[in-house]
N, C-alpha and C positions, 0 to 999 in steps of 0.2 A: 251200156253207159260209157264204156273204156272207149268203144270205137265211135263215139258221138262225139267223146273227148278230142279224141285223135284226128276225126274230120274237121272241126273246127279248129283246133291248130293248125291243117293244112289251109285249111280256108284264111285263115290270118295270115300263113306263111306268104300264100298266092297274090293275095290284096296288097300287102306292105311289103315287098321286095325290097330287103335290106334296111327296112325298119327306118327309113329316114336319117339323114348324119346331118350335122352340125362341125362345118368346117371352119374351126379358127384362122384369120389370117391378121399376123401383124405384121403393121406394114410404114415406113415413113409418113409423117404428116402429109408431107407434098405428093402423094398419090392418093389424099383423100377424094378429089372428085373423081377421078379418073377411075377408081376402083370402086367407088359407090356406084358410074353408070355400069361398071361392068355384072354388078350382083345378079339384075333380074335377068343380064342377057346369060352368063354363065348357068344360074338355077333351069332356066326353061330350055338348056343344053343338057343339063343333068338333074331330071325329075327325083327327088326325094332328099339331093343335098341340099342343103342351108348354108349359105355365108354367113359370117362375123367376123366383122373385122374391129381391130384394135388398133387406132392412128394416132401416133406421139413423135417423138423424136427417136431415131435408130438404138442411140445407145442406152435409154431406159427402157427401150425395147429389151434389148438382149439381157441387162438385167432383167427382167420378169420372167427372160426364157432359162434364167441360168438357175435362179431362182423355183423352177418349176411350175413358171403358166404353162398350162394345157395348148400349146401349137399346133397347128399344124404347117403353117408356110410361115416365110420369115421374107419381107420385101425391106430392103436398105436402101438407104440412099446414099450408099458410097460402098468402096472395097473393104477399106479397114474394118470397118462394122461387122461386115458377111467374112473375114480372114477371121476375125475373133472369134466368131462362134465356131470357123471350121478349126480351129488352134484347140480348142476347148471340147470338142467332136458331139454338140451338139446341130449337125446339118447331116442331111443325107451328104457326102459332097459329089457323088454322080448325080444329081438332080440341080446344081446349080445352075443358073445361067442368069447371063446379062441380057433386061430385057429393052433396057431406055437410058436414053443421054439426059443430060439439062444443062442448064446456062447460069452461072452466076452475074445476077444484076444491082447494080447500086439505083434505089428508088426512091424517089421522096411524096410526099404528101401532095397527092394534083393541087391546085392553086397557092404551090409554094414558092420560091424564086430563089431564095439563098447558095442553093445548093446546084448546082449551073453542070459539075462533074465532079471527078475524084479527086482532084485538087482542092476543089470549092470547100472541101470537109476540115481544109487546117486553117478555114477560116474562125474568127475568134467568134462570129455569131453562132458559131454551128456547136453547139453545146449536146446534144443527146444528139448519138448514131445507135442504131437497133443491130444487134449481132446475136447471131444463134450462139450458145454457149459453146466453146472448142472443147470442152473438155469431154460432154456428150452430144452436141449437137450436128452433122455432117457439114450444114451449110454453113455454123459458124467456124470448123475447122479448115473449110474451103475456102473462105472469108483470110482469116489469117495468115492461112499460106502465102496466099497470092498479097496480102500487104503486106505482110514480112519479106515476100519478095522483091517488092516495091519501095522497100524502103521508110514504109509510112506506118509500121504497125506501132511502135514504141511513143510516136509523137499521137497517134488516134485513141489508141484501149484508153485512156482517162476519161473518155468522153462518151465510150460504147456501155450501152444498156444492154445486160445479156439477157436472151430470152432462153426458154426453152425448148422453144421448137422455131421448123422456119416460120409456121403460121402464127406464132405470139410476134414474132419480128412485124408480119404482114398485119396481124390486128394494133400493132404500134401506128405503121405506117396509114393504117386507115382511120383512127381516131386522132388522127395530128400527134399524134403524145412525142414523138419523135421527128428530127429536120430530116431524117436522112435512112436507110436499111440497108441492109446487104440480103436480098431473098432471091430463090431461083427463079427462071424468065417465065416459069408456069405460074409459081403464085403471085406474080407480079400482075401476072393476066387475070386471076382472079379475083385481082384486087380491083377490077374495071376501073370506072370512073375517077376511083376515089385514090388511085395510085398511078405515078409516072415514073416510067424509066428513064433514068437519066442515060446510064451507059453497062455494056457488057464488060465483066471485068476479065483479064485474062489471065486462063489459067495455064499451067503445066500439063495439065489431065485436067479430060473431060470431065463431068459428073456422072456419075454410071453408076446403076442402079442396077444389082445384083438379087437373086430370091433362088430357095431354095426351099426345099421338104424338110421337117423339123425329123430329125434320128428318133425321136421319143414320140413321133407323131403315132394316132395308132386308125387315122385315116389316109395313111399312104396314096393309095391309088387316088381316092377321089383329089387327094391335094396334087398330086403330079400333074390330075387334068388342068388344076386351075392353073396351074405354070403353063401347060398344053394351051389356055385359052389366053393367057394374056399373051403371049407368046406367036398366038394364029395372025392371020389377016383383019380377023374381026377384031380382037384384044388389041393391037399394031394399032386400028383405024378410032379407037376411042382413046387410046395413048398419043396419037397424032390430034387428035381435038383438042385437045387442052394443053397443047404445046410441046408434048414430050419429043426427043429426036428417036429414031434410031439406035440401036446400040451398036 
């Protein structure tokens, strides 16, 4: 009986090689398409792991990580975010890398008119602008910089509706509820029809998009691959679809 036992454990070991994993990855809102097309391509690269991913804003992210969600990768959409977790030594930090750029865009509602450029916003028609919150949001703290540097942050915030993420900004801009947003040039793209860029706004630093293996991960290897694959040629070529630059 013992070695009938013990066959069939081997026969189970043989069948399910590493029992299947379930890899967390959380990740900026603005890599929700990008990293949903990459799920079936990375799973059918690595038979038995499973994606999950968790897409919000960076820095309720990292409260959940600091917090003790279950991680295994950490994708940001900016440095500060990814330096805070590495300050606080929740990241591997030899597994970091920057994988993608983006653009910050000022967009308004397609069939709107008021709103011509960045100027057009200290017009008195222009009552509600959509801004990612600075305080946790990357794109809204990319957003302030560059109009505090401009001169125009102090005369605008009265009139800015903070969102939570870039994509609450983008669901602003697609249900008209707002004249005006500040979102990056990917979610602008995925706002097709229903969204128009007015202009690229300039910043000091690029947007850069940093990720990293979580220290408390306890799927290391498989999460390294997934940085391995978004990171390949293949991961590169569906980051270049949906707008993302180069890092």
């Amino acid at each position: 009986m013992k070695r009938l036992i013990l066959s069939l454990a081997l026969v189970v070991a043989l069948a399910c090689p590493a029992l299947a994993k379930d890899l967390t990855i959380s990740a900026a809102a603005s890599l929700t398409d990008a990293f949903t097309e990459c799920k079936p391509l990375f799973e059918k690269a690595n038979p038995g792991v499973t994606l999950t991913f968790n897409f919000a804003a960076s820095g309720p992210l990292l409260k959940q990580i600091e917090q003790g969600a279950p991680v295994d990768v950490f994708a940001s959409a900016d440095q500060k975010t990814m330096d805070d977790a590495a300050g606080k030594n929740l990241i591997d930090a030899a597994s970091r890398k920057n994988f993608a750029q983006n653009a910050l865009v000022l967009a308004i509602p397609a069939g709107t008119s008021t709103v011509k450029n960045l100027a057009s916003l200290s017009d008195a028609k222009v009552t509600k602008i959509g801004v990612g919150n600075p305080e946790t949001v990357p794109v809204g703290r990319y957003t302030k910089g560059a109009l505090e540097k401009l001169g125009v942050w102090n005369t605008l915030s009265p009139k800015c509706i903070l969102a939570e993420s870039v994509r609450q900004v983008l669901d602003y801009l697609s249900r008209g509820e707002v004249d005006a947003g500040f979102v990056y040039a990917t979610d602008a793209k995925q706002g097709g029809d229903k969204v128009k860029v007015v202009e690229e706004i300039p910043l000091e630093k690029p947007v850069s998009y940093p990720m990293a293996v979580l220290a408390a991960s306890k799927n290391k290897p498989e999460a390294a691959k997934f940085i391995a694959f978004v990171t390949s040629p293949e991961g590169a070529a569906v980051l270049a679809k949906y707008g993302f630059k180069k890092p």
